[in-house]
N, C-alpha and C positions, 0 to 999 in steps of 0.2 A: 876315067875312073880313078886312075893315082892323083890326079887333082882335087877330088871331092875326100877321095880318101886323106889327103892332106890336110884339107881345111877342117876336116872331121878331128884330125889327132890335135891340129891347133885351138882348135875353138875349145876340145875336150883340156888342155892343158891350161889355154887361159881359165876358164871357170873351177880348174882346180885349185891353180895360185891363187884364185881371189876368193875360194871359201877356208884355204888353208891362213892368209892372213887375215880375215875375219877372224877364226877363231885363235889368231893369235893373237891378237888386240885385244878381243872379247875377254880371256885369260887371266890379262895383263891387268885389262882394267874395267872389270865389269859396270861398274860406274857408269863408266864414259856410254856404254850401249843403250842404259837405260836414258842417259841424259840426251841421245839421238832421238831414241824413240818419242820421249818429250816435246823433242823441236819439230819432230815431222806431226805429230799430234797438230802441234801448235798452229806450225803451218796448212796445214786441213782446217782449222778453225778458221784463220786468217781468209783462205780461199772461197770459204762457204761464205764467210761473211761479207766480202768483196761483193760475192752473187747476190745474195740477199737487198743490199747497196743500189747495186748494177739494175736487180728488177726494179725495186722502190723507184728510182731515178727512171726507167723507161713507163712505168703506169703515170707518175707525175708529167713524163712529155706528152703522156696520151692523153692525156687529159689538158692539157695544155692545147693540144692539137684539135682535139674534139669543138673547145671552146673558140677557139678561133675561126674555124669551119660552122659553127652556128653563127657566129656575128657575121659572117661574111654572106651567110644566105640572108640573115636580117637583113644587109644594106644592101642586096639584088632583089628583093621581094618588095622595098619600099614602094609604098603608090604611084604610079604616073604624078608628072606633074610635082613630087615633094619629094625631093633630095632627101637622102637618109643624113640625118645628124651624126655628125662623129660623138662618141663618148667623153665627155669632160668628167675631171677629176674633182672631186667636190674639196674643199677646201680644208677639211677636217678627215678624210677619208682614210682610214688605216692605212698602212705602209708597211709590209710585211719587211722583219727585220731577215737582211740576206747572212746567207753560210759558207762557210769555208768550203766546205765539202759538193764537189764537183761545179761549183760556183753556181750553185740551183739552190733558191730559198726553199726553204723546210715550208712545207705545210700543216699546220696545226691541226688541219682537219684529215691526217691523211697516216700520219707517220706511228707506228707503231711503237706503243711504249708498256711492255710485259710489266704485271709488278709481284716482286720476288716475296712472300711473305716469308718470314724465320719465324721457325715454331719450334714446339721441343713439347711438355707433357702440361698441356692446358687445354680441355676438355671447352673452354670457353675460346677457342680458338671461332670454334660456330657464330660467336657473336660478330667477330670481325670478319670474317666471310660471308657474312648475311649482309654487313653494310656494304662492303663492296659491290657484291652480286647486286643492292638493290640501287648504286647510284652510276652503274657501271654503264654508259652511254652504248659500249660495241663490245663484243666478246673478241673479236677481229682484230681491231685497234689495241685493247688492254685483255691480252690473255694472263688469267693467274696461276703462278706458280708457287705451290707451297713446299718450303724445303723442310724437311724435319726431321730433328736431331734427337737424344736422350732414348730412342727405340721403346717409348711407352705405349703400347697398344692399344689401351681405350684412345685416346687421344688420335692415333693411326684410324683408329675404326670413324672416329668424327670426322676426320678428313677425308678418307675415302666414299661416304655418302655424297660429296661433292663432285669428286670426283665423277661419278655416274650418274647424277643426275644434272651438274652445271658446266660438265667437262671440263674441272680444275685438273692443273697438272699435281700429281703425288710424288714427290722427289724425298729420299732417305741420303741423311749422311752415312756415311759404312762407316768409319772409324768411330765407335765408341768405346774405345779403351781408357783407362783411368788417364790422366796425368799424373806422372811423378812430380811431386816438388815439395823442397825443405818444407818443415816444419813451420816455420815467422809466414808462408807461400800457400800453405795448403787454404787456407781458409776462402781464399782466391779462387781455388780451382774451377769454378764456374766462367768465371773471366775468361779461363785460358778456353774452355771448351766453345764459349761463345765467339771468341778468336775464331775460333779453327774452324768453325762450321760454316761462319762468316765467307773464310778462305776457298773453302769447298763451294761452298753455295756463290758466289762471285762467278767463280770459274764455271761452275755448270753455266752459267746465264748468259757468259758470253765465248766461250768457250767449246760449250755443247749445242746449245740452241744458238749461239751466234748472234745476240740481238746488239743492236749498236748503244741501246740505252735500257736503265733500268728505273722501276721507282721501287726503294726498298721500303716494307712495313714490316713489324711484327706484329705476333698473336694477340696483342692485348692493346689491341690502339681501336678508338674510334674513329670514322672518317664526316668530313663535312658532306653536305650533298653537292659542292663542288670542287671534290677533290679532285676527278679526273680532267676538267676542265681548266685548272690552275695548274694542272703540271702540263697537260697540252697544250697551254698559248704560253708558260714561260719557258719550252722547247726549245725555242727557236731560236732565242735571247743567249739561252746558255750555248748555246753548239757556235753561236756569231760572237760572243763575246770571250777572250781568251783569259781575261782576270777572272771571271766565274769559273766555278768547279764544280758547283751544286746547285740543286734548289730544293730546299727544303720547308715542310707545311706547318713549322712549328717557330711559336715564339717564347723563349724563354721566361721571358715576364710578361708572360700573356694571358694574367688572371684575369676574373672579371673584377669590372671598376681599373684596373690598369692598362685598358687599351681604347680607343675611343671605338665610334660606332662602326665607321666609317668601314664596310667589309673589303674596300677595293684597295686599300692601299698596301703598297707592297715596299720593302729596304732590299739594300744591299746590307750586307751583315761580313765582317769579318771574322766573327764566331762560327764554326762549323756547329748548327746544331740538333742535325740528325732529325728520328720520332718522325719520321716518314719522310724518305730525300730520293731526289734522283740524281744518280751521276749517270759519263758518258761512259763508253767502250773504251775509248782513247785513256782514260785517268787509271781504268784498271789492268791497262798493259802498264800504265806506269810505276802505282803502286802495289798489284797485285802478289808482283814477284819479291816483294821485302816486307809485303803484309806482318804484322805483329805477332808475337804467343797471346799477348794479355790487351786488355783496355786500350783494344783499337780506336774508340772515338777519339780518347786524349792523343795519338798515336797522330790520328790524323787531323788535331790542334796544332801541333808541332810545328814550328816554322819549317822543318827539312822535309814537310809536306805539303805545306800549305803553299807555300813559297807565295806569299802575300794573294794569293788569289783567294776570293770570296764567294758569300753564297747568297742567294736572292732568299728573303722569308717576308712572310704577312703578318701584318699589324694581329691581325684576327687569327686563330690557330687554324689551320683543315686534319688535325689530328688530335685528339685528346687520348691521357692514356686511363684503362682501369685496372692496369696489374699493379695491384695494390703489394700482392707477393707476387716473389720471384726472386734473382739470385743476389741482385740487392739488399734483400729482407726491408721490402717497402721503405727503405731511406728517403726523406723528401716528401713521399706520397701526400701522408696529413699536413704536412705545415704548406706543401707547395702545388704538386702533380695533379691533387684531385680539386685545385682552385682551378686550374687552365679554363677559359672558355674557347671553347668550341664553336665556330661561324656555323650559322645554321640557314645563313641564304646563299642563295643561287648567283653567283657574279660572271655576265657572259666573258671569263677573260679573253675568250677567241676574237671577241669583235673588238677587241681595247689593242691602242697604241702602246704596247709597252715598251718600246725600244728607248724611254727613258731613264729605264734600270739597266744600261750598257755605260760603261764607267765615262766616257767623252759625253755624255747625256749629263748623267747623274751628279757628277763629284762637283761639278760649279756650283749647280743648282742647288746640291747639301748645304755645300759651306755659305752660301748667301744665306739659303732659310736656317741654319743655326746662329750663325754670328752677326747676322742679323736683329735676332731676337734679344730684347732687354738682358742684361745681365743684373743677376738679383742674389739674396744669400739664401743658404736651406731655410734661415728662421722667416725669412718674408714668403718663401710658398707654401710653408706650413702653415703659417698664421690666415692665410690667407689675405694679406692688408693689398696684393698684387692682383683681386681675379677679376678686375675688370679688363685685363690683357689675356690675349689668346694666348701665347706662348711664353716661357720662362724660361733663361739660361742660366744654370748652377755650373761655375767653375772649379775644377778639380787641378792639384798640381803635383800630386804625390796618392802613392800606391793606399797610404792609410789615410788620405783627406775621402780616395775615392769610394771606402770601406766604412767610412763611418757615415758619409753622405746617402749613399744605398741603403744602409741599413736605417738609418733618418725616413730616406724615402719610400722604403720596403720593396724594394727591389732586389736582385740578386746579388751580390758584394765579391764572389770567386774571380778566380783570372785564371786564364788556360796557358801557357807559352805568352804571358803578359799584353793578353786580349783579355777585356774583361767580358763578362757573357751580354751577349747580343751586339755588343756597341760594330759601328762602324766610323773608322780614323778616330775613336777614341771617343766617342759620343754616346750614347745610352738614351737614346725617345722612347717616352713612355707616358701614361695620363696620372695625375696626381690630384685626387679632388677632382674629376672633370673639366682641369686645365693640362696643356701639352708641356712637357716638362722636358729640358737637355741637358743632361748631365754630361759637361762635355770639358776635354782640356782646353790651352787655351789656346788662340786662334792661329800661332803658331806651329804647334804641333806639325810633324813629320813619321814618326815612329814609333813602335811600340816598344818598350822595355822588356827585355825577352825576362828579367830575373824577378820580374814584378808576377808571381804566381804563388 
């Protein structure tokens, strides 16, 4: 009895010293408790999402397992008398590109990709959930999440009808407090709130639901009818290749008459340029924690983001947009946004070899096909005296030769962090008169000019 009674007055004294220095710490520095609370959050996320990982990768062995156990009864059920043929690999045969992660190729046809819509007080939000819902291949595969900011109620009410009838998820930002800022700032203030929702809605996605990847759209985009099938086969590409950060449905000079016919072809793009993109889990523990107040996309232009990694996009757009208003006040829209076309076929990208847009593929094969190609001056692809050649090279060697030849050519002339928009290693393809046009430096070229913006 004096034994238990001792470990009784012990254990009772340990658990005192350690709720009495809790709260002396807590006192001290209340901060610090909530930024614990934070990390063990964090880490709950991390956990759940490891499981999530851990199941995916055991249904893929079973299935692996499954198909192995059927070939093996095929080649014990073969006829008397005729040997079962081993399988040969046909010469042209996909080659599924492999992953870092648990060194098990990603399946295109398997892998789970949620996509996050941002919304805020657009009653036409309907329109862009009707395209989804109607080119949506699996409810399983692509479950949709709509996050919605600005606490506008009609707009709430449109979305909630999905809700119970397509089993969309309904996600609310809570902080809708004004932002303070000066006076030259206020007029911005939309910017910053797009920030911030951005920030929030990130973190629910991978954070709450745990998903490893995302594809983000907003309220006011249309989609191709193979939108889900372009971000499913170029999956695997992006997770295997570590210079990619994105893949995104949109091409900046992707009007009509400015891009050819051709719906399959896809660049590498050193332009980040959003209007419907997927990133990993991985990029948003990177930059989620130093995400911006304002004009995240320029944000993450920035070389101290970018850090030279690229994003895959299509010749042909898989997203066009129709918010003519919004916080922009339609900037661009008429002279540029409501030109986009929009791909309106179906391209199996699941069955296509694309492990040609991985940068040891890709970068040889570019600079052969651009420098390559005749070199010519803007006055000869206007005049047209060159269209019996498939391709044209227009040389640039300065920030305003590159500015007045775009706008010559009617293409986009900005620079973001001294990328110009769309180009890759400094290049810009694009269709001019129904010939392929390369607006490109010269063949030289190493680096972009960070002051050239």
């Amino acid at each position: 009895m004096r034994r238990k009674h001792l470990v009784v007055v012990v254990v009772t004294i340990f658990l005192c010293w350690n709720i009495m220095m809790y709260y002396l710490l807590v006192s001290k520095n209340p901060g610090k408790s909530i930024l614990v609370e934070e990390k063990l959050t964090w880490l709950e996320a991390d956990i759940k999402h490891e499981l999530r990982e851990n199941t995916a990768l055991l249904e893929q062995l079973r299935k692996l397992r499954e198909d192995a156990e059927r070939q093996a009864r095929r080649k014990t059920e073969a006829p008397i008398g005729r040997q079962a043929q081993p399988e040969i690999e046909a010469p042209n045969q996909k080659i599924e590109a492999p992953i870092r992660m648990n060194q098990q190729p990603v399946d295109a046809n398997f892998v789970i990709l949620p996509i996050l819509m941002i919304a805020c007080d657009r009653v036409s939000v309907s329109r862009s959930l009707d395209q989804l819902l109607k080119y949506r291949t699996s409810p399983e595969r692509f479950p949709i999440i709509v996050s919605q900011d600005c606490g506008h109620q009609t707009t709430s009410d449109v979305i909630q009808k999905y809700v119970v009838s397509d089993n969309i998820i309904h996600i609310k930002q809570p902080d809708l407090s004004n932002i303070e800022l000066p006076w030259p700032k206020k007029k911005f203030s939309g910017y910053y709130k797009i920030a911030r929702h951005y920030k929030w809605a990130l973190n629910q996605i991978f954070h709450h639901f745990n998903y490893s990847a995302v594809i983000i759209v907003e309220d006011d985009l249309d989609v191709s009818p193979d939108f889900f099938e372009y971000f499913a086969a170029t999956y695997p590409v992006l997770t295997s290749d570590p210079s990619l950060w994105c893949v995104s449905a949109w091409n900046d000079n992707g009007k009509g008459g400015m891009v050819s016919d051709d719906a399959e072809l896809l660049y590498r793009s050193d332009f980040f340029p959003g209007l419907g993109w997927m990133m990993e889990r991985k990029l948003w523990l990177e930059i989620g924690p130093k995400w911006p107040v304002t004009f995240w996309d320029d944000w993450m232009r920035h070389q101290d983001q970018r850090k030279d990694r690229v994003c895959i996009r299509p010749e042909i757009c898989r997203t066009s947009t129709f918010g003519k208003k919004g916080v922009s006040k339609g900037l661009f829209y008429e002279k540029h946004l409501k030109y986009i076309k929009l791909n309106d076929q179906f391209v199996e990208f699941t069955k296509k070899d694309l492990s040609y847009l991985k940068k040891e593929n890709y970068d040889p094969w570019f600079k052969r096909l651009v420098y390559d190609t005749p070199e010519v001056t803007v006055a000869e692809v206007m005049s047209g005296s060159k269209k019996h050649l498939k391709a044209l090279r227009v040389t640039y060697t300065t920030k305003e030769q590159y500015k007045s030849l775009a706008k010559r050519l009617g293409i986009m002339d900005d620079f973001k962090a001294g990328v110009p928009r769309v180009a890759y290693r400094g290049v810009n393809s694009f269709i001019y008169s129904g010939q392929r046009i390369y607006l490109a430096p010269t063949a030289d070229w190493s680096q972009y000019d960070l002051t050239w913006t």
